[in-house]
N, C-alpha and C positions, 0 to 999 in steps of 0.2 A: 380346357383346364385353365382355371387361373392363374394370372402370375405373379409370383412373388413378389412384395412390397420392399425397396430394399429404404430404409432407416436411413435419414440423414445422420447418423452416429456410423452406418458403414457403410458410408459415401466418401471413396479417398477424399485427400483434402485436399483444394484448391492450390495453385501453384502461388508462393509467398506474393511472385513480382509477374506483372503481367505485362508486356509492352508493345506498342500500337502503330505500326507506320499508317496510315488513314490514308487509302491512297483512291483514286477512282473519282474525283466531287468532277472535276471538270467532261470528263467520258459521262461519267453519269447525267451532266447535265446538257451536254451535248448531240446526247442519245434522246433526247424527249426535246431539243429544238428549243432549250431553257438557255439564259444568258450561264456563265460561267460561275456568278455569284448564286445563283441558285443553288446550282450544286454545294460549295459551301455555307449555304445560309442549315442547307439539308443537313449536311456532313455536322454540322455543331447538333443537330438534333440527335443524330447517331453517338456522339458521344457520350450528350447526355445518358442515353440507355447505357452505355457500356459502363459508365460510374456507375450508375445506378444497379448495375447486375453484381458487379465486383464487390460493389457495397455488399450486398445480397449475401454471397457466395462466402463469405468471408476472406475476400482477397486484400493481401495486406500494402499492397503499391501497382497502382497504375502509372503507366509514361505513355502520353498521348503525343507524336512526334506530328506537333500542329505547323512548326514553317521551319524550313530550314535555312541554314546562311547562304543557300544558294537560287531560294527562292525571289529573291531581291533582282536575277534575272528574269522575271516574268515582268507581262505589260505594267508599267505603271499603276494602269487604271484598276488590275487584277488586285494590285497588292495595296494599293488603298481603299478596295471593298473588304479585303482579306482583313485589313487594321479597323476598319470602322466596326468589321462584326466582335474583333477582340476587344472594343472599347465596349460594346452593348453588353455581350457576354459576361467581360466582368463585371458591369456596374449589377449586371440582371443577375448571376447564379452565385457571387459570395453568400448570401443570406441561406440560399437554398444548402448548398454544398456545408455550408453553417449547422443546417438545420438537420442533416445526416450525417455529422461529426466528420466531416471530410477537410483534409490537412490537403492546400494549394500550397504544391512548389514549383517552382520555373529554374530552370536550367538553360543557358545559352546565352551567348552575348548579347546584353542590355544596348553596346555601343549605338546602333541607328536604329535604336526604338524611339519614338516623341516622347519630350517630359510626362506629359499627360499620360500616356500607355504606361509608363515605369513609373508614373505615381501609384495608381492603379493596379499595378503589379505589387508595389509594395504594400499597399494597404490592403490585400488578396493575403498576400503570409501573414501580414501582422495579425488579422483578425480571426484566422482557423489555425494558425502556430500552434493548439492546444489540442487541438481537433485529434481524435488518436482513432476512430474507423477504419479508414482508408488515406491514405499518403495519393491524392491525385499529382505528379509531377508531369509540368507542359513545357515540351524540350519547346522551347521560342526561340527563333533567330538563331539554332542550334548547327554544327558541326561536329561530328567527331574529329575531324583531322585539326582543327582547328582548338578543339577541346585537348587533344593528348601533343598539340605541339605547345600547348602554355602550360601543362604539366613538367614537361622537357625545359623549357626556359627557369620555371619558376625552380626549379631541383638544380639546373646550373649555375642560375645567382647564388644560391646558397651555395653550393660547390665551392666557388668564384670568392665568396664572401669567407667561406672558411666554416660556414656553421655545419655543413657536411663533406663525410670524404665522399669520391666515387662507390666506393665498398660497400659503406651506407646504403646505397638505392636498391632496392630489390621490388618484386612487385606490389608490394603491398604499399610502399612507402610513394611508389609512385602513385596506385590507385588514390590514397590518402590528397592527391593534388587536383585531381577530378574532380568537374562539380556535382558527381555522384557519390563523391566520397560517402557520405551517410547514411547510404543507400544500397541495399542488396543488391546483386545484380540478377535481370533479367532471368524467372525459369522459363519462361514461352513469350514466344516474340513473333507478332501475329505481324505478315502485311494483307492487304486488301484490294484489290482488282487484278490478280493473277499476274502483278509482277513479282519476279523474287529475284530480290535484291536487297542492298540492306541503306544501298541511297549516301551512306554517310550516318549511320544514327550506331549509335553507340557501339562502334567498333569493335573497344575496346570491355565493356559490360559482358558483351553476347557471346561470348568466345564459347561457352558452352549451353547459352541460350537453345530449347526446341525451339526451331521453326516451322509453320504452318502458313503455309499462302491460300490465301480463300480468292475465290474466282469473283465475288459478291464487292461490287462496288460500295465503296464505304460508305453512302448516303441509306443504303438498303441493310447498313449492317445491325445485325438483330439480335437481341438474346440467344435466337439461337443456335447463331453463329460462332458466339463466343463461347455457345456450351459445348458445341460441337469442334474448338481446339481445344479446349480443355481436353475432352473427352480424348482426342488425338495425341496431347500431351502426355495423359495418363498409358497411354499404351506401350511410349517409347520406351525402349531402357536405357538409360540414363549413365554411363559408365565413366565420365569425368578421365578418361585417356585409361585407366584400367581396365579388366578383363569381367566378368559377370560370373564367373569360376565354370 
């Protein structure tokens, strides 16, 4: 018996915000006897597909959690391969990412990025700002604890300064001070080489994020991968601290 053709018209609809801890480049490259940079030279090819599917899918925000503020702990030598391929990367996929209406934003502290990198960064938003497909955001040099302690600071100056009372802050006012403020938060939040954890990546976003942990080292991560949390996503029910009746 054949089987039924199901319509991308009744094909649930992709999850709004899809977000990415990309974990696995070093294992991965470890495990075939490859320098460390390998693996990340791979891992940027893996993301490429994953824009490129979400593009597809009609997914309306990606967050690729590409370095954190704690990755500044790794060898030196590690994290100046890691900056040279984000210096190739941008000069090489704004055109592209351009050319499939895709809006670049970064997220995370700028402080000990080079001039050069933060030029480059800014001229990535200025020139897809219009872009309306797909919202790609790359949490860089990124923390959460470090992200919702200068949400706390910045709500205290104003406290401090008189332009707000304590009363005033509720959650919303404080998400407002995030640098995701403009940005849904998280329905599925994938990570990648069977750890599950959430590392420090948007703490405060994921609170009722699905999570899906895939065993699949992120350099090997594939369409269909990402169609198989989707797919995982679509099964959960989803109850926001309510009851399903």
């Amino acid at each position: 018996m054949r089987e039924a053709v199901v319509s991308s018209s009744q094909a649930p609809r992709p999850p709004a915000h899809i977000a990415i801890i990309m974990d696995g480049n070093g294992r991965w490259a470890k495990a075939r006897g490859l320098p460390r940079v390998a693996g990340h030279q791979r891992g940027a090819e893996a993301a490429r597909i994953a824009v490129r599917t979400c593009r597809e899918l009609g997914v309306k925000f990606l967050t690729l959690y590409a370095f954190s503020s704690e990755n500044w702990k790794r060898p030196a030598s590690e994290v100046d391969d890691l900056m040279a391929l984000l210096r190739y990367y941008l000069r090489r996929e704004v055109s592209d990412l351009t050319e499939q209406d895709v809006r670049l934003r970064f997220i995370g502290s700028r402080e000990r990025l080079a001039p050069d990198i933060i030029s480059e960064i800014e001229h990535a938003e200025a020139r897809t700002q219009h872009n309306s497909g797909l919202t790609l955001v790359v949490a860089l040099n990124y923390g959460s604890h470090e992200e919702i302690v200068q949400a706390a600071r910045s709500l205290a100056q104003d406290v401090a300064n008189g332009v707000l009372k304590p009363s005033d802050i509720d959650e919303n006012t404080f998400a407002e001070r995030l640098s995701t403020s403009d940005i849904p938060d998280p329905d599925l939040l994938i990570r990648t080489s069977g750890e599950q954890r959430l590392s420090n990546f948007l703490l405060w976003q994921a609170a009722y994020s699905e999570l899906v942990f895939l065993d699949t080292y992120w350099p090997d991560f594939s369409r269909e991968n990402l169609e198989t949390a989707i797919a995982e996503f679509h099964r959960r029910d989803r109850r926001f601290g309510t009851t399903n009746g």
